[in-house]
C-alpha positions as CSV (number, residue, x, y, z in Angstrom):
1,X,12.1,2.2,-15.5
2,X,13.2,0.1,-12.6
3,X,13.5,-4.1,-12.7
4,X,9.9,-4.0,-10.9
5,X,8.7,-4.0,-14.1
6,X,10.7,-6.8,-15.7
7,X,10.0,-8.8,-12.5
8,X,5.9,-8.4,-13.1
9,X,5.7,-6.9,-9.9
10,X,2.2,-5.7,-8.7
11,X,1.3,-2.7,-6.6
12,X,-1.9,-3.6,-4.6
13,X,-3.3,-0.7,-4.1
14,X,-6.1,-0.8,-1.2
15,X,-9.1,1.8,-0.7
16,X,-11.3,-0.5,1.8
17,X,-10.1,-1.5,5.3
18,X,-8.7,-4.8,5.2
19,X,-9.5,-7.7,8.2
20,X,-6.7,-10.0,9.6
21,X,-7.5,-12.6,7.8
22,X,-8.1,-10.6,4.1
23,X,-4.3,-9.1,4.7
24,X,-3.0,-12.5,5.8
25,X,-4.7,-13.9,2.3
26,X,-2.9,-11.0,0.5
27,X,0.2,-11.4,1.9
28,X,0.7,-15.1,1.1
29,X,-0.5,-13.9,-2.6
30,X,2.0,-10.9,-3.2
31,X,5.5,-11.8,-4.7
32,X,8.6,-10.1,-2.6
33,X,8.4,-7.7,-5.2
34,X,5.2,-6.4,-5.0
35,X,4.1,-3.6,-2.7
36,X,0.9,-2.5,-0.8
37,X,-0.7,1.2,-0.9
38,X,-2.6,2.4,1.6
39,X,-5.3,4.8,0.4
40,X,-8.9,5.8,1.4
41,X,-10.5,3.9,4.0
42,X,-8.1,1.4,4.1
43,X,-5.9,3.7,5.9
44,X,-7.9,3.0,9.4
45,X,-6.4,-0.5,8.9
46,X,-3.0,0.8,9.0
47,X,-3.9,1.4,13.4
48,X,-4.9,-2.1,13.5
49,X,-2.1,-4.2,15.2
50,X,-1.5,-7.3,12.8
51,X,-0.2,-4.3,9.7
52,X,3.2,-4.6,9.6
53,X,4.0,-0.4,8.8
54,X,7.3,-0.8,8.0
55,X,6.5,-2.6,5.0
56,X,3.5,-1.0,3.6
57,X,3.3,3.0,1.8
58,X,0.0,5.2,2.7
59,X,-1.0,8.2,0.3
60,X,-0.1,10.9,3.0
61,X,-3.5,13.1,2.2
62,X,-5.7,10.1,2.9
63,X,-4.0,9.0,5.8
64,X,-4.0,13.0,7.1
65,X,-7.8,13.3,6.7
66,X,-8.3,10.7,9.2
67,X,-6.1,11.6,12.0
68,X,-3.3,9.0,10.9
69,X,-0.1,10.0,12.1
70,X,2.2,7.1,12.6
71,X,6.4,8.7,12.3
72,X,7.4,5.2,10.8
73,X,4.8,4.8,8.2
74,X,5.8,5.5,4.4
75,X,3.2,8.5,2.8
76,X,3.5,9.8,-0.6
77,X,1.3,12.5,-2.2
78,X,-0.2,12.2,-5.1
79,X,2.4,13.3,-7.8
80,X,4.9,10.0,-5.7
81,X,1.2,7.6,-6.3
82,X,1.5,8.7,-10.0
83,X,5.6,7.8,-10.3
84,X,4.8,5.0,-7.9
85,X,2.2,3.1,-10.2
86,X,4.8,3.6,-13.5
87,X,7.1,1.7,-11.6
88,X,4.8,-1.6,-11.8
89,X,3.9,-3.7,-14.6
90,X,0.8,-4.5,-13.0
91,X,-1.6,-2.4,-10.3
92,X,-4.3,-4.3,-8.4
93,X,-7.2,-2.4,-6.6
94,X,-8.8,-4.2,-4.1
């Protein structure tokens, strides 16, 4: 296991699509250590002009079945989402 877990980092894992003002809120919330997933719906967020990209991971399928193609965005599939969450002590859905 990696220090992540010895920090009490979070992965905030998001299924919804998330206003401006909801990701400003969460990003004043998350630690340095903690990491946002893209999955779902929430993926149409990741178009939206105030997401940073380079700092946020998308599950690849989710992001595939809605047209979301974006060369500097971070996907994983499924089997990375399941390594991904062992590599947090805690895992927040929102």
């Amino acid at each position: 296991m990696t220090d992540l877990i010895t920090k009490n980092a979070t992965l905030h894992i998001l299924s919804k699509p998330i206003t401006e003002s909801d990701y400003h809120k969460l990003l004043d919330t998350k630690n340095d250590s903690d990491s946002l997933l893209f999955t779902r719906d929430a993926c149409y967020s990741l178009l939206a002009p105030y997401i940073d990209i380079s700092s946020v991971i998308a599950l690849e399928v989710d992001c595939e079945a809605r047209g979301i193609k974006r060369s500097e965005l971070k996907v994983l599939s499924y089997a990375q989402w399941v390594d991904l969450t062992l590599e947090y002590k805690n895992t927040l859905s929102w």
